[in-house]
N, C-alpha and C positions, 0 to 999 in steps of 0.2 A: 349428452352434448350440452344440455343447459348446465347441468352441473360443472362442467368443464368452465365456460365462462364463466359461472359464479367464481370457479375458484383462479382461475386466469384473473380477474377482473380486484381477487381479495388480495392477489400476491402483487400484480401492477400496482394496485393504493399503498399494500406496502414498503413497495420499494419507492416508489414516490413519497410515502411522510417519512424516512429512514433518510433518502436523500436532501430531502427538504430539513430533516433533525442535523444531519451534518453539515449542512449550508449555513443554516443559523449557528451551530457551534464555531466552525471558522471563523463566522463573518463576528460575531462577540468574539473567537479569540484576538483576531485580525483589529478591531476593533480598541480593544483594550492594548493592544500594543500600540497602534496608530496613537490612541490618548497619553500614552504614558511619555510619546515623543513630542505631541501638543502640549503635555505640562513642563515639559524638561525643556522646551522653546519657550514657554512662558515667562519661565524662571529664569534663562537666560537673560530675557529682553528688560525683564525686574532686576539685573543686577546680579542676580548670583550664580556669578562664573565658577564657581565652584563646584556646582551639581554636575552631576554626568548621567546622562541618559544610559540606562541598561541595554544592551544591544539585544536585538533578538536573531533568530535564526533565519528568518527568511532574509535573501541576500537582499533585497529593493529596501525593505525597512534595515537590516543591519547597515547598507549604504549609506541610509540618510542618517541615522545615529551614530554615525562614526563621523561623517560628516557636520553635524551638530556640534558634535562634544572637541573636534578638532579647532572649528570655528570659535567656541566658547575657550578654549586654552589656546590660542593662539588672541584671543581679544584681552583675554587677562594680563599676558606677557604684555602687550601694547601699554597698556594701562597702567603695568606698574613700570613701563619704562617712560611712560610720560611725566606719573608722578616723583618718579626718580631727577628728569631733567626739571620740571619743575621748582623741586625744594634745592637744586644746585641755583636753579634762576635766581629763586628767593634767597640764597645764600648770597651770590654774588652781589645781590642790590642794598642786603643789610648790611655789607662789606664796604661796598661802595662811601669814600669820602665824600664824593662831590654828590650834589643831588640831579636826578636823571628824572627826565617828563617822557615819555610814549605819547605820539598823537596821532588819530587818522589824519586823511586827507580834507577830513572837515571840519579838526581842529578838535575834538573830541579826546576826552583823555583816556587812555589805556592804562597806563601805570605813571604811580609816579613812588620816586622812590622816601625813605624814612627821610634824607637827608632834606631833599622837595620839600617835603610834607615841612619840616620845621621852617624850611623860609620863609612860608608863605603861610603858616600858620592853618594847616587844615588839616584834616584825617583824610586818610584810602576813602575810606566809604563816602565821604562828604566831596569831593570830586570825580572819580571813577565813571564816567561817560558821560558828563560835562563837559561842555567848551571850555578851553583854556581860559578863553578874554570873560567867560563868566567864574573864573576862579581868581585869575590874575588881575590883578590891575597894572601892571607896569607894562605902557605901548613900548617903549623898547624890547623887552620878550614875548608880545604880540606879534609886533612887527618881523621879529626874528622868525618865529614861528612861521608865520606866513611865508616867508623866502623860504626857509627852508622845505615846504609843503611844497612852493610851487616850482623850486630847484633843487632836486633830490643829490645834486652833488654835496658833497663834504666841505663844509663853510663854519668860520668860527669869525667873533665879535666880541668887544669889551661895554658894557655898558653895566647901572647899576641896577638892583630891583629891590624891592621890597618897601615896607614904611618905618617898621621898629623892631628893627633896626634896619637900616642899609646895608645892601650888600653890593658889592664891587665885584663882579662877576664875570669869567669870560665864557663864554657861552658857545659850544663845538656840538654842529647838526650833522647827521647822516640819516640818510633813507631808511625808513623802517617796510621791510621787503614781506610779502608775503611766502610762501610754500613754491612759488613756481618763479622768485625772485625778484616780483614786480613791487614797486616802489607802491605803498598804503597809507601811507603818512612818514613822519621823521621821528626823529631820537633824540633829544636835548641835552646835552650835559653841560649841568654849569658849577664850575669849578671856582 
């Protein structure tokens, strides 16, 4: 009978570190797949929408890396359709005769285009979210500016700006709208 327990009691420890061995294999296999989809998330969120997470076979993890890698190529598409409208933007504004200002509603500059830029004698970088009245000095295109912030409808005026040279300019404002079409500042163009 004792011997019976001994060996009831050698084969239970067996199966118990046999089960416990297979426990720990899953959970490292389980384990390194869960990691592989933590790096391939990493690498995402680092920019590079181009990796793709290897799927594995269990359907919870193959879920969420199918889900990953669709999220990551559908973020790329977005991206390169931004940069697409984008360099059209920037086409249209090197195109652009007249020179064209962006401002928020607190008179802050957004854009201003090549033509801008030589009126007033400044670079992109040397303006670009500066107040206009700290760029400008002409209170007539101050003043303009301000109406047109605080009356988002479509308004045009002739007056001059500049110092060296003068310019004789008529100057046509619309609301500069955000994503949900609320008025954020105005658009200048003076022609």
């Amino acid at each position: 009978l004792l011997g019976l327990a001994i060996e009831t009691a050698l084969i239970g420890g067996l199966v118990i570190v046999a089960q416990f061995a297979v426990v720990v294999l899953l959970t490292r296999r389980v384990g390194r797949r869960i990691e592989a989809i933590a790096d391939g998330a990493r690498r995402f969120s680092a920019g590079d929408l181009r990796h793709r997470i290897p799927t594995p076979r269990t359907r919870e993890l193959r879920a969420l890396s199918e889900a990953l890698n669709d999220m990551a190529a559908q973020l790329s598409a977005q991206i390169t359709k931004l940069r697409t409208q984008q360099n059209e933007v920037e086409a249209i504004l090197r195109s652009m005769e007249g020179g064209l200002i962006a401002i928020r509603a607190e008179q802050h500059i957004l854009r201003i285009n090549r033509v801008a830029r030589k009126m007033f004698h400044v670079t992109d970088e040397a303006v670009r979210g500066k107040r206009l009245g700290d760029v400008v000095a002409d209170t007539a295109l101050r003043r303009f500016a301000a109406d047109a912030i605080s009356d988002p409808s479509r308004r045009s005026d002739e007056f001059e700006i500049g110092a060296d040279p003068r310019y004789a300019v008529r100057a046509t404002s619309g609301a500069l709208l955000d994503a949900e079409d609320e008025p954020i500042g105005a658009i200048i163009l003076l022609t």
